[in-house]
N, CA, C and O atoms as a MOPAC input file, in Angstrom:
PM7 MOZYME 1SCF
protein

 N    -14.18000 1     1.35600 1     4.41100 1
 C    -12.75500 1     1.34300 1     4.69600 1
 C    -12.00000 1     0.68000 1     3.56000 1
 O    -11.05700 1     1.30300 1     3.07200 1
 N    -12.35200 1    -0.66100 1     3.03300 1
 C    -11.60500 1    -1.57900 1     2.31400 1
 C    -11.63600 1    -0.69300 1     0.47500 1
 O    -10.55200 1    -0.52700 1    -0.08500 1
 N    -12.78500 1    -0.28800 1    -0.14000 1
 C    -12.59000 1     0.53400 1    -1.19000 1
 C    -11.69000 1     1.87500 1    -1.07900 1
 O    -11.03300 1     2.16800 1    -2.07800 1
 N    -11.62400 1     2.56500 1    -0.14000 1
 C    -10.92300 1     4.00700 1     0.06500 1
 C     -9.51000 1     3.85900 1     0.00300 1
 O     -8.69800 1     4.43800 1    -0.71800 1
 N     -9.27100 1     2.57700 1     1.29000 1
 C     -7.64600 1     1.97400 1     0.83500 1
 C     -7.33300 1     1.26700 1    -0.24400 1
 O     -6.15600 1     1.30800 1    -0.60000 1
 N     -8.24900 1     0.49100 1    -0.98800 1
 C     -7.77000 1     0.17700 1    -1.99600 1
 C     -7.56600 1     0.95600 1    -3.15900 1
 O     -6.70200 1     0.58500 1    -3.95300 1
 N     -8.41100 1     2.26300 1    -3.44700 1
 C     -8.47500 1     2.78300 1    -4.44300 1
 C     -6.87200 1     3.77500 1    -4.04200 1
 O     -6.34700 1     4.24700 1    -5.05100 1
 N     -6.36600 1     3.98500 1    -3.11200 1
 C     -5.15100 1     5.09300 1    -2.59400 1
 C     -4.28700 1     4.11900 1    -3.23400 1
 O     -3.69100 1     4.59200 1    -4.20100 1
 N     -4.00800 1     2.73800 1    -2.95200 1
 C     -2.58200 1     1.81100 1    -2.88900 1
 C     -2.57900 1     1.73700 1    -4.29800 1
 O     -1.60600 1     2.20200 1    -4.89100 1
 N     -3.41700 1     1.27700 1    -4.87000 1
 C     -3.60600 1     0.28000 1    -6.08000 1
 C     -3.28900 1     1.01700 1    -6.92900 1
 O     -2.42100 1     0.69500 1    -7.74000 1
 N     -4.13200 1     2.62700 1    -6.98000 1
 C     -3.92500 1     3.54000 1    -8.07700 1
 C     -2.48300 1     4.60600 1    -8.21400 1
 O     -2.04700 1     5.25600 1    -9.16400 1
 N     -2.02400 1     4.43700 1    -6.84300 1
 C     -0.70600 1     4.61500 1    -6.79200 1
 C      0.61000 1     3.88800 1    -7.16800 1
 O      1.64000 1     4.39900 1    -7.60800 1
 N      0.37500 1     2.69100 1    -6.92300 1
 C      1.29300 1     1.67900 1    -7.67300 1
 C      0.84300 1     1.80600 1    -9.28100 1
 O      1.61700 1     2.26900 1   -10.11800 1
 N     -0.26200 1     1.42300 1    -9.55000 1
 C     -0.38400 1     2.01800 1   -11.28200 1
 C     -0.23900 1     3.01300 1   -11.92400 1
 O     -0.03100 1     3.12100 1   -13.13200 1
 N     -0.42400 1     4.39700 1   -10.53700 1
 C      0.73700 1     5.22300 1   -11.45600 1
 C      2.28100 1     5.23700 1   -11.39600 1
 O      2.95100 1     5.82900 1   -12.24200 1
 N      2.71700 1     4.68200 1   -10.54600 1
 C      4.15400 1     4.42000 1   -10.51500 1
 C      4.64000 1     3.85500 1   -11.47600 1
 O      5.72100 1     4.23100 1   -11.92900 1
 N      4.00400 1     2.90000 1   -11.96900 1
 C      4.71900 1     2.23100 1   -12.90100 1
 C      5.51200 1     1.10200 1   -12.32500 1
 O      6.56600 1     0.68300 1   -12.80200 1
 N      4.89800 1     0.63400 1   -11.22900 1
 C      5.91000 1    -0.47000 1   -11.01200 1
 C      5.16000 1    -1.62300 1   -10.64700 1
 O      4.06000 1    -1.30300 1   -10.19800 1
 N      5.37500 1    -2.92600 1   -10.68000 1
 C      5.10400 1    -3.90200 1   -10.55700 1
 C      4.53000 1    -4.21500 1    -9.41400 1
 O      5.27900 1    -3.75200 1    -8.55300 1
 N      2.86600 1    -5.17800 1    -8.46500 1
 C      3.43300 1    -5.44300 1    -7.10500 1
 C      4.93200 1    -6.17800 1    -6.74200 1
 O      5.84200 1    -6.05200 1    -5.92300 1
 N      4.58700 1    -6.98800 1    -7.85100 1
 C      5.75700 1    -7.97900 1    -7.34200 1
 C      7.24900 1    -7.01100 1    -7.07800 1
 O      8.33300 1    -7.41000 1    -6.65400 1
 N      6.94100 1    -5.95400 1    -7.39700 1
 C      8.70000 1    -5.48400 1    -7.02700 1
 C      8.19900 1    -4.50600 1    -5.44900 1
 O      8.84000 1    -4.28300 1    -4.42200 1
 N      7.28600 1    -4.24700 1    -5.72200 1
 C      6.47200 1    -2.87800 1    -4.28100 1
 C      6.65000 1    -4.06900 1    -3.20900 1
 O      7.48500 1    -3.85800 1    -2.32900 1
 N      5.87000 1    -5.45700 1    -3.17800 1
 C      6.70400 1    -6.55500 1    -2.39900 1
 C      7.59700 1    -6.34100 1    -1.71500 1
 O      7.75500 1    -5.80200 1    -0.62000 1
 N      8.37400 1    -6.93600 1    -2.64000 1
 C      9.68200 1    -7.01700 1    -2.39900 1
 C     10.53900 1    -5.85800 1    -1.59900 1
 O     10.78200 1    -5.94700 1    -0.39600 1
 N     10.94400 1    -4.81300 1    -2.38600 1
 C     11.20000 1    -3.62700 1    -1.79700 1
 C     10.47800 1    -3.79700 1    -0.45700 1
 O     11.20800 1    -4.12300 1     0.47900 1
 N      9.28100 1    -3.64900 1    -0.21800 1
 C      8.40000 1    -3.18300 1     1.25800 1
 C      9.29100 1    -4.80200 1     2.17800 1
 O      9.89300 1    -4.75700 1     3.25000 1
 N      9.13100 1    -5.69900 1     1.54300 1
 C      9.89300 1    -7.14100 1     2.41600 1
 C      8.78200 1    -7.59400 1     2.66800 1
 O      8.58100 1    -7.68100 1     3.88000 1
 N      8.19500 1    -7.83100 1     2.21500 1
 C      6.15500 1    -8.37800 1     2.59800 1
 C      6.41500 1    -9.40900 1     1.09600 1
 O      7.18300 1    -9.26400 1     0.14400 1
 N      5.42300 1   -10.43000 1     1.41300 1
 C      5.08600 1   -11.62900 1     0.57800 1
 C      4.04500 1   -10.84700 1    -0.73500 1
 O      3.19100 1    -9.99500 1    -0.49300 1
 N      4.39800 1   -11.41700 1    -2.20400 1
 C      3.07900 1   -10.53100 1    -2.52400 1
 C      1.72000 1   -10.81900 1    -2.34600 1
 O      0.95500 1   -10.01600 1    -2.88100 1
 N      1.05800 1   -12.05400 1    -1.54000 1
 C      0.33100 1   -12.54600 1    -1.34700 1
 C     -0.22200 1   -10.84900 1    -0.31700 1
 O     -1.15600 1   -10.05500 1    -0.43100 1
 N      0.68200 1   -10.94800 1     0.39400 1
 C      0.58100 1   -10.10000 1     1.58700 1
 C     -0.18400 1    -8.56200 1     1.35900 1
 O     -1.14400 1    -7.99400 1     1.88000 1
 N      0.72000 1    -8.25900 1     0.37300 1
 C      0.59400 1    -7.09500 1    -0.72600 1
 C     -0.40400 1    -6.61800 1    -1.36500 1
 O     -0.73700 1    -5.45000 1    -1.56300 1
 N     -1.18000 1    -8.25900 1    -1.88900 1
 C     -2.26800 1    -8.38300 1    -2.49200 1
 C     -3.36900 1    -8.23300 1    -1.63200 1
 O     -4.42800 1    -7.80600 1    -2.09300 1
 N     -3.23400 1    -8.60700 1    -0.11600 1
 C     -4.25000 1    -8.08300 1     0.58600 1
 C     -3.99200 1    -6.79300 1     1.15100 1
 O     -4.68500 1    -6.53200 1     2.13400 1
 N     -3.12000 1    -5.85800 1     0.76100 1
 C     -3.70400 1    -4.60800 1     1.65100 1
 C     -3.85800 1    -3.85600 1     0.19300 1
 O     -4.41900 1    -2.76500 1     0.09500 1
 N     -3.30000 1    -4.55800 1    -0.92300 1
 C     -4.29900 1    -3.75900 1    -1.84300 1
 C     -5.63500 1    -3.68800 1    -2.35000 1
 O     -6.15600 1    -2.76500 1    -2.97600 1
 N     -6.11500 1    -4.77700 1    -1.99900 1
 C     -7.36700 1    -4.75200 1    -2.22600 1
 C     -8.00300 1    -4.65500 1    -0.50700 1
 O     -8.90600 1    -5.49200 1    -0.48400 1
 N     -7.93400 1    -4.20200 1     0.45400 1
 C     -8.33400 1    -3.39200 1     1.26900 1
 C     -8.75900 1    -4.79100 1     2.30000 1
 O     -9.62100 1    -4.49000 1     3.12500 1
 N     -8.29900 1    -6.21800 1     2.37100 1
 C     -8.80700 1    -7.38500 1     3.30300 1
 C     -7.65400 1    -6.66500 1     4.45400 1
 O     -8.36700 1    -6.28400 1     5.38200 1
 N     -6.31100 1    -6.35000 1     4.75600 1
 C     -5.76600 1    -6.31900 1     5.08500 1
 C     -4.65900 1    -4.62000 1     5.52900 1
 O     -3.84300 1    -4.16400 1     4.72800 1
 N     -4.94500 1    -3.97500 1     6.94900 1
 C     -4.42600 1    -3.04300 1     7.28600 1
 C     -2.45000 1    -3.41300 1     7.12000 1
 O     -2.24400 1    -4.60100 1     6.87100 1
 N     -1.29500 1    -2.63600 1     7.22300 1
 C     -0.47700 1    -2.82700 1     7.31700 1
 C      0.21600 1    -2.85800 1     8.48400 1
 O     -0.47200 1    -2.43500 1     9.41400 1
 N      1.30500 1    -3.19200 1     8.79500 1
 C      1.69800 1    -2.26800 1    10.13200 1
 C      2.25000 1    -1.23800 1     9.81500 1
 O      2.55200 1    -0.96500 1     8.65300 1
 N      2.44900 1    -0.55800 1    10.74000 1
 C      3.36200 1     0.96000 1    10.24000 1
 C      4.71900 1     0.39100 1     9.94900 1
 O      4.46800 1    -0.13100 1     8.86300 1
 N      5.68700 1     0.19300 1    10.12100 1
 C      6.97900 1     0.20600 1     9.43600 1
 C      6.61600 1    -0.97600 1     7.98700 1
 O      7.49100 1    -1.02600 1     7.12200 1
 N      5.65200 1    -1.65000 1     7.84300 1
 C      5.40400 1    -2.12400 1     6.55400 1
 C      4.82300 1    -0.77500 1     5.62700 1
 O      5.22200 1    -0.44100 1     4.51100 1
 N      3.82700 1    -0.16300 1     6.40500 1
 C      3.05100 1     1.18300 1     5.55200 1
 C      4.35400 1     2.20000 1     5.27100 1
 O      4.38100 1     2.65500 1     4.12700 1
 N      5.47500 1     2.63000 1     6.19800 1
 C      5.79000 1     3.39900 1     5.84400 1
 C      6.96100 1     3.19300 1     4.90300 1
 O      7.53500 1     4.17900 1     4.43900 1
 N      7.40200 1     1.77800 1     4.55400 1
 C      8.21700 1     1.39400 1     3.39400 1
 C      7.43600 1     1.26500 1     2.00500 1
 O      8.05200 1     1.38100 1     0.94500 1
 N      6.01100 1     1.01200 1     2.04400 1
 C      5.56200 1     1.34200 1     0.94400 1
 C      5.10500 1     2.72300 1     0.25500 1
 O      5.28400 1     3.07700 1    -0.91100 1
 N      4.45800 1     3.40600 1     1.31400 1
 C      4.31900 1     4.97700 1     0.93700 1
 C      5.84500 1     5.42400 1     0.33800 1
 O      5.90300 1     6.21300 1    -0.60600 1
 N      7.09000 1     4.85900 1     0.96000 1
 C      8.17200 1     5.45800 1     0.62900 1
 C      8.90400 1     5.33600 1    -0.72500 1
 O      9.75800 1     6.07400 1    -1.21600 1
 N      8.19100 1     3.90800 1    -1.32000 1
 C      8.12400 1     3.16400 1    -2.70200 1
 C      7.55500 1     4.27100 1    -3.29500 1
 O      8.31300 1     5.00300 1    -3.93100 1
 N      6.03000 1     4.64000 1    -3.20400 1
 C      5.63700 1     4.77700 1    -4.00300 1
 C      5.79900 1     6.68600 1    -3.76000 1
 O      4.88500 1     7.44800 1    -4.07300 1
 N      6.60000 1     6.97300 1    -3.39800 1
 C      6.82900 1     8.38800 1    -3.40000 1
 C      5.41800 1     9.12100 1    -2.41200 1
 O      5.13200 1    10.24000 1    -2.83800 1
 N      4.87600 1     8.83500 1    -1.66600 1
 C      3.68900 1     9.29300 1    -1.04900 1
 C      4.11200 1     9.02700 1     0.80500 1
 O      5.22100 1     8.63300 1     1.16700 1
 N      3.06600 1     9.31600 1     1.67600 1
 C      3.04200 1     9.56000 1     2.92700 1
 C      1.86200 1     8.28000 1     3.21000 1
 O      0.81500 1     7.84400 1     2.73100 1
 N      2.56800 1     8.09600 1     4.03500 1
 C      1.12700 1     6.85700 1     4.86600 1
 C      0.32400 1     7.81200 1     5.65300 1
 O     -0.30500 1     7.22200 1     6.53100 1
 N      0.18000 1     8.77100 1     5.64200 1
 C     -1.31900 1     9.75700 1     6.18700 1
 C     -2.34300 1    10.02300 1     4.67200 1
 O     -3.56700 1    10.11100 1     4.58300 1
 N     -1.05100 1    10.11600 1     3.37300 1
 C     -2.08000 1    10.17500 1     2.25000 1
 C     -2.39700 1     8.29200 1     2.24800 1
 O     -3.03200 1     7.55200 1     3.00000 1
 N     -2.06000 1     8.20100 1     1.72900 1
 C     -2.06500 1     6.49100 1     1.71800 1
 C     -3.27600 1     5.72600 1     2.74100 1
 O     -4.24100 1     5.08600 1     2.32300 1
 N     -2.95800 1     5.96700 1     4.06600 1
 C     -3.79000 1     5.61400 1     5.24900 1
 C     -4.54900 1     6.00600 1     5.72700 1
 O     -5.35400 1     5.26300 1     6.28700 1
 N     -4.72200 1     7.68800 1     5.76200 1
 C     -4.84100 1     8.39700 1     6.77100 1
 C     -6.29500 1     8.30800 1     7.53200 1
 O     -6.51200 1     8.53800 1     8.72200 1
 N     -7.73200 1     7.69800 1     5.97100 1
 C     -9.10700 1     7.68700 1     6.22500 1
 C     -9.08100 1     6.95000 1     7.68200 1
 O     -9.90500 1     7.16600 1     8.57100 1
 N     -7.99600 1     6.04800 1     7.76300 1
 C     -8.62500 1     5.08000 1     8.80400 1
 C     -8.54000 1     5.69100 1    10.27600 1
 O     -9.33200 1     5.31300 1    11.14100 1
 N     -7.74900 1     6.46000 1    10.48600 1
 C     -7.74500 1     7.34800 1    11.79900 1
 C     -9.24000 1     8.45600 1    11.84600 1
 O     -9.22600 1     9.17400 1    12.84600 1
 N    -10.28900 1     8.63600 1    11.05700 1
 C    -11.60500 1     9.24800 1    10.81600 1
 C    -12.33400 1     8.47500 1    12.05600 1
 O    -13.52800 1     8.66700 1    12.28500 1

């Protein structure tokens, strides 16, 4: 679970081109917070998931979706 989500978030913010510290912010999450659902310690809630999928131009079913398997 924790590699599959991390490799979706992480490599999506690095292709974005944007900072966590701004994906943070924008989403309203601590980047501490941030830092754990990118490296996969930490699920989101949905209105946190679906402000970041919305950052990063993507869907929280691409983003999330393994975990409903």
């Amino acid at each position: 679970m924790g590699d599959v989500m991390e490799t979706k978030v992480k490599r999506k913010i690095k292709e974005s081109g944007l900072k966590q510290e701004y994906v943070a912010a924008q989403a309203q999450i601590s980047r501490s917070a941030l830092s754990l659902i990118v490296n996969g310690k930490s699920v989101p809630t949905l209105p946190v998931a679906i402000r970041i999928a919305r950052i990063l131009n993507d869907t929280v079913e691409n983003l999330w979706g393994d975990l409903a398997d």
